[in-house]
C-alpha positions in Angstrom: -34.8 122.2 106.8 -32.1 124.2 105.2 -30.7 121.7 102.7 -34.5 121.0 101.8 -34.8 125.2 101.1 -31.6 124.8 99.3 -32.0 121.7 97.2 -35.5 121.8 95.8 -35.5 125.2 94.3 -31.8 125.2 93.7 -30.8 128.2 95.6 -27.6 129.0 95.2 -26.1 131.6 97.5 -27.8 129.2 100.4 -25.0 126.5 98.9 -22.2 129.0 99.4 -23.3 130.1 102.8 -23.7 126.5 103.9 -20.3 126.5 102.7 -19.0 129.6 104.7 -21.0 128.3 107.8 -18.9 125.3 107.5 -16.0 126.9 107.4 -16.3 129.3 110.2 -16.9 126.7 112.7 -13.6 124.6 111.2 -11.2 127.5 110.1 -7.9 127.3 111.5 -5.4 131.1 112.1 -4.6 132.8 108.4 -7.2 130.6 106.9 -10.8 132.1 105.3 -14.0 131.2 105.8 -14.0 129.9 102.3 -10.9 128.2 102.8 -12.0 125.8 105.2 -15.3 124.6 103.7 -14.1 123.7 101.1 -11.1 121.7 102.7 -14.1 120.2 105.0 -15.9 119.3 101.6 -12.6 117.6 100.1 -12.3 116.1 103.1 -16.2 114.9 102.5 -15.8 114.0 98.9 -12.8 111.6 99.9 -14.8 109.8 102.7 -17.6 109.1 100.1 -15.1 107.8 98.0 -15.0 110.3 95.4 -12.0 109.9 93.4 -9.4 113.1 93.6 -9.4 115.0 90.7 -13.3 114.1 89.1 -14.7 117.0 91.9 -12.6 120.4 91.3 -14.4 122.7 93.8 -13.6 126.5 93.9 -16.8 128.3 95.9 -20.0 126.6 97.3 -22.5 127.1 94.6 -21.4 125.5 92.0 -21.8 128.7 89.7 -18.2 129.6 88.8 -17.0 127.6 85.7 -13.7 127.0 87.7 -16.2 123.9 89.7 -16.1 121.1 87.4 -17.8 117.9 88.2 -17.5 114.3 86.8 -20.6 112.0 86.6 -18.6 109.5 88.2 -18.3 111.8 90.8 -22.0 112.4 90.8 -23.0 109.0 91.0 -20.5 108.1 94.0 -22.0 110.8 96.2 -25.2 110.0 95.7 -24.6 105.9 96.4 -22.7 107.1 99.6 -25.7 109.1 100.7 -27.9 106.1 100.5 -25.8 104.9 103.5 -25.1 108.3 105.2 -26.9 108.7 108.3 -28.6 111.8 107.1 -30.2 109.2 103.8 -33.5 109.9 104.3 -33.1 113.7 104.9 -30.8 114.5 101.7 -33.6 112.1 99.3 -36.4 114.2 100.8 -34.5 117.4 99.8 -33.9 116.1 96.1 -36.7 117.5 94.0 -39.7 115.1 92.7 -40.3 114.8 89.0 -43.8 116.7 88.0 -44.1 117.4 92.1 -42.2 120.3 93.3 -38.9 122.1 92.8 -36.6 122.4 89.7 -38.6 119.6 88.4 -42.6 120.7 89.3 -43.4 121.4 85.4 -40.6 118.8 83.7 -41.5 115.3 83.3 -45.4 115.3 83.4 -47.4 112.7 81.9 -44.2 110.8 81.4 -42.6 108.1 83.2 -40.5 110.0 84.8 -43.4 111.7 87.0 -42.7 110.7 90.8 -40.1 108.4 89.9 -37.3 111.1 89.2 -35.8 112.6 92.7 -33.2 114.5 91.7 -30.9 117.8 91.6 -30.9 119.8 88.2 -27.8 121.9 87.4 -27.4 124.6 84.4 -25.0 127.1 82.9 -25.0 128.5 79.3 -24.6 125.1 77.3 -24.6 123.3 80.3 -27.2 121.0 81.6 -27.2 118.0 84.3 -29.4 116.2 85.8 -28.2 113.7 88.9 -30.5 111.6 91.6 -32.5 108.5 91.6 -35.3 106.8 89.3 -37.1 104.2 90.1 -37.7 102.1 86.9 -40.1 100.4 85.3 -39.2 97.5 86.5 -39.6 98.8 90.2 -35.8 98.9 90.7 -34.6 102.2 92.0 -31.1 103.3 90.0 -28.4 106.1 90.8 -27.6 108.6 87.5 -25.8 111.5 85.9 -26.8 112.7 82.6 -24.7 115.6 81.9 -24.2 117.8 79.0 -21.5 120.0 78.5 -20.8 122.8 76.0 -24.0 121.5 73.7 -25.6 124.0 71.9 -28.2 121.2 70.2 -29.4 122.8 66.8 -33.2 121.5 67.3 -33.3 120.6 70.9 -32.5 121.8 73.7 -29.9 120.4 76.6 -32.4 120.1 79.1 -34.8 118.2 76.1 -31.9 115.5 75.7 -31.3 115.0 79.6 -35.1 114.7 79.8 -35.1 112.2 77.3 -33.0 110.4 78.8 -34.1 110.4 82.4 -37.6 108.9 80.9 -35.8 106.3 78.8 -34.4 105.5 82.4 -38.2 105.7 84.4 -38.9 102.9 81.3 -36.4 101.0 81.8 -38.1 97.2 82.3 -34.8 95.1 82.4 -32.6 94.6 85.2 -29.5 96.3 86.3 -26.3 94.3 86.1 -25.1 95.9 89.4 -24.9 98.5 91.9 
């Protein structure tokens, strides 16, 4: 219930309580709250396979330009969530394309409607969008699309990433992997 409430609309300060929550119930003497989540989530990031170094974490929301995030690093938490135990729980708390959330009035009449489930991020000249589409061609792919420091003359960050994310929903060929 609460990752839905924090996922979908994207609230932040319920991502960096999470975090503390974490932390108070793992915190060890002369270690904050703070401290420990985000050892906990390290610890996380290493089990999914997240390679050191593409996830710099500094608070829980993801706010502070100090958290820097690869795609790669995107895209290897997301395929080790399809075989978390908690799978279908974290996909229902990703927000639909056109449906609800961060993404209720992006992507309709597109491609991209329904077949989008995933977590929008922004900043000034920052955009990203990470999750699942289902293609085209019925086959359901992981992605990262994000754009960093873009200050598009004509259009917009979150215009390209939308782009893209439909050129993905169109996608008729076949993947050549996981």
């Amino acid at each position: 219930e609460l990752v839905e409430k924090l996922m979908k609309p994207s609230q932040n300060l319920y991502a960096q309580l999470l975090l503390l929550q974490v932390g108070a119930r793992t915190h060890k003497p002369g270690q904050t709250t703070e401290e420990a989540g985000l050892a906990e989530l390290q610890k996380f990031l290493a089990e999914a396979g997240v390679k050191r170094g593409t996830a710099l974490l500094e608070e829980g929301s993801g706010l502070s330009r100090g958290c820097l995030l690869t795609p790669d690093a995107s895209v290897q938490l997301l395929r080790h969530m399809e075989q978390h135990p908690a799978a279908a729980t974290f996909r229902a708390s990703l927000p639909i394309a056109g449906v609800d959330g961060t993404l209720k009035s992006r992507f309709t009449g597109t491609a991209a409607a329904r077949t989008v489930l995933a977590k929008t991020g922004s900043l000034r000249y920052v955009n990203s969008l990470s999750g699942h589409v289902t293609t085209a061609a019925k086959e359901r792919l992981v992605f990262s699309l994000m754009l960093n420091a873009y200050t598009g003359t004509t259009v917009s960050g979150r215009e390209v990433i939308d782009e893209l994310a439909v050129l993905l929903a169109n996608f008729s060929g076949k993947s050549d992997g996981p």
